[in-house]
C-alpha positions as CSV (number, residue, x, y, z in Angstrom):
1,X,-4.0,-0.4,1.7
2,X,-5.5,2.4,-0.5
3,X,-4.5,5.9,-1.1
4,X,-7.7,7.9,-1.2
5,X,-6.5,11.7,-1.6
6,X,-5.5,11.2,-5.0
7,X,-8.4,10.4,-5.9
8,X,-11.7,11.7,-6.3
9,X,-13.3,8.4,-5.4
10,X,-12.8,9.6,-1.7
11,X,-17.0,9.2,-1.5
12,X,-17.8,6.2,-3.1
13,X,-17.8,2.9,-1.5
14,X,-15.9,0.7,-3.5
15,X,-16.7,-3.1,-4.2
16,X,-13.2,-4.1,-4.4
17,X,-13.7,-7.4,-4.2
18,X,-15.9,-8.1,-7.3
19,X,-13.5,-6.6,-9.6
20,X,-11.3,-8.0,-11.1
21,X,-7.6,-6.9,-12.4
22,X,-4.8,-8.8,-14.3
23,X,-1.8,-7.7,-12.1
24,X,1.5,-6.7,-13.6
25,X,4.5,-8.1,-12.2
26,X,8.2,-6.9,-11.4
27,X,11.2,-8.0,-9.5
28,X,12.9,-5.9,-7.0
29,X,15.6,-6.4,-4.7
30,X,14.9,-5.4,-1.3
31,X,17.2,-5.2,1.1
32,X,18.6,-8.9,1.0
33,X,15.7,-10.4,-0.7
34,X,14.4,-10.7,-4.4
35,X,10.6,-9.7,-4.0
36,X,8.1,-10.4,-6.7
37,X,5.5,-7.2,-6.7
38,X,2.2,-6.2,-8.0
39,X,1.9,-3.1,-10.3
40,X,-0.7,-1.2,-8.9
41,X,-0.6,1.8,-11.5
42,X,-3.9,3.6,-12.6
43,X,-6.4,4.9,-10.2
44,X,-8.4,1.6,-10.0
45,X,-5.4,-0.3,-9.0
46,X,-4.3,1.6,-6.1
47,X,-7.7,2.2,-4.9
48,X,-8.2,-1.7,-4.8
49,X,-4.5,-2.5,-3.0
50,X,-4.2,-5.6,-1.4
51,X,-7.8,-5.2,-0.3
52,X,-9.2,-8.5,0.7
53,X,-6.3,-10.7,0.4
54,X,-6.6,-13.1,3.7
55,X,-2.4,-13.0,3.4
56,X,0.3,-11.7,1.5
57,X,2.8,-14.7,0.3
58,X,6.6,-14.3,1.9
59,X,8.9,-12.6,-1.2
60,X,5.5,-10.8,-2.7
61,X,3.7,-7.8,-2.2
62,X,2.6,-4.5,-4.2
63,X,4.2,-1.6,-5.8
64,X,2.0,1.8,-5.8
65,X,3.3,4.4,-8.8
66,X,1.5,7.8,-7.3
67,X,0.4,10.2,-10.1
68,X,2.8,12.5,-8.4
69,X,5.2,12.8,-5.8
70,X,3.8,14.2,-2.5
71,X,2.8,13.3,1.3
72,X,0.7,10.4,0.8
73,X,-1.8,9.0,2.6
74,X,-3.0,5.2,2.9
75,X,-5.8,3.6,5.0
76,X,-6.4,0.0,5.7
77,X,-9.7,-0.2,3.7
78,X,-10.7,-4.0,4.0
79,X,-7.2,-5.1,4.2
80,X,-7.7,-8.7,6.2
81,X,-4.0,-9.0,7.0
82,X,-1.3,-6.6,9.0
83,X,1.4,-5.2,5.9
84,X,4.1,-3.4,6.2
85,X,4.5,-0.6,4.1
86,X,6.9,1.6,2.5
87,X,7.0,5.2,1.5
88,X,9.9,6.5,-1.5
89,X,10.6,9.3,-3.3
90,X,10.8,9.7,-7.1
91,X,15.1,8.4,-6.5
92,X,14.1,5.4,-4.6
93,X,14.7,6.7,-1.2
94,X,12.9,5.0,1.5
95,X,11.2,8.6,3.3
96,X,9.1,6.5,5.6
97,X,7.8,3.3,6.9
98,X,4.8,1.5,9.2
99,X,3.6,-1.3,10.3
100,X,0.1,-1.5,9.5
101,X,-2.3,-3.0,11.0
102,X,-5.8,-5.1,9.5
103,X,-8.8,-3.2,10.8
104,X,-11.6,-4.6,12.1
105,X,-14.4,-5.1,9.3
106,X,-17.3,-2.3,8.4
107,X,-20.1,-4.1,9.8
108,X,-23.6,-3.8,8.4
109,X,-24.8,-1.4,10.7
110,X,-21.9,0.8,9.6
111,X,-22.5,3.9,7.1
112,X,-19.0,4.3,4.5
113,X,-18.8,7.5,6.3
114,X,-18.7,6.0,9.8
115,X,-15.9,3.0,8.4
116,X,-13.8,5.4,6.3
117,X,-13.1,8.3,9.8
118,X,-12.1,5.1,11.9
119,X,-9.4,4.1,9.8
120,X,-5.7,5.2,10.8
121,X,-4.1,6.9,8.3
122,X,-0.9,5.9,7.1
123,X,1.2,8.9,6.4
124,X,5.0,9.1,4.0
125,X,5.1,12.7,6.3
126,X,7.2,13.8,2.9
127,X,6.7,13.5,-0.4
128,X,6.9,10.3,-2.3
129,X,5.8,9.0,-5.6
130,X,6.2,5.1,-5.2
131,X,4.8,2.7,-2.1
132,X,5.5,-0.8,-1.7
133,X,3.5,-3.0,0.8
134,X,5.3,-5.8,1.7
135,X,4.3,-9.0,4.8
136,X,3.8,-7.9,7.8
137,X,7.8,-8.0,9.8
138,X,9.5,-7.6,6.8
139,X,10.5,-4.2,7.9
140,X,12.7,-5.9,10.9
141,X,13.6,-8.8,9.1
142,X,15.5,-7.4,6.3
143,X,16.9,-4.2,8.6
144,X,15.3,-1.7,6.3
145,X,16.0,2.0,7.4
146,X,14.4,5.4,6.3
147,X,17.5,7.0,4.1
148,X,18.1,3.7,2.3
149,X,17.7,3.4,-1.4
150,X,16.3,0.7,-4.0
151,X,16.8,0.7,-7.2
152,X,13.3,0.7,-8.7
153,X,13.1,-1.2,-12.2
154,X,10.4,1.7,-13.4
């Protein structure tokens, strides 16, 4: 999942997948679980998401840190596996949360332009400053609720 609207990258076509970042980890408890999380941090990071990963391991997942806190948007952009995803503000507080689902892939016939208006967007609706993306069912398996707070290690 990628935020694009932070970004001026917004027209590029990105070869995620033949770059390569070393990923910084945390720990954070989420709702009963301990999850293990990707930093995605800097503009390259959160552009690149979980982009081409064919899964996302059970107790794993990312954690976006937005350049600020506002509505953010995030697309599906060659993510090969359903995620859930979760929208907080600068305390913690869950504002929002989707299941979102793999796209099908741009194929060769496809102009960027064509691919990148047929994604959904993925919307906090308020502001927030961190997202997490998390398997897909985690959502309803650990009873999260928009209100609820984690306590962020950042």
């Amino acid at each position: 999942m990628k935020s694009f609207l932070s970004f001026d990258k917004q027209d590029e076509c990105p070869d995620l997948l033949n770059e390569s970042v070393d990923p910084d980890i945390i720990n954070l408890n989420i709702g009963p679980s301990d999850y293990t999380l990707e930093l995605a941090d800097t503009p390259d990071k959160i552009i690149r998401g979980l982009s081409g990963r064919e899964s996302i391991p059970r107790k794993t997942g990312m954690l976006f840190v937005m350049p600020e806190e506002k509505i953010q948007d995030f697309w599906m952009w060659e993510c090969l596996t359903d995620m859930d995803g979760l929208f907080l503000d600068s305390d913690g507080v869950i504002v929002n949360m989707h299941r979102m689902l793999a796209e099908s892939p741009k194929n060769k016939f496809e102009s960027h332009n064509n691919y990148q208006s047929r994604l959904k967007l993925y919307s906090s609706e308020k502001p927030a400053k961190y997202v997490i993306e998390i398997p897909s069912g985690d959502i309803t398996r650990l009873g999260l609720s928009v209100g609820e707070k984690l306590d962020l290690p950042i």
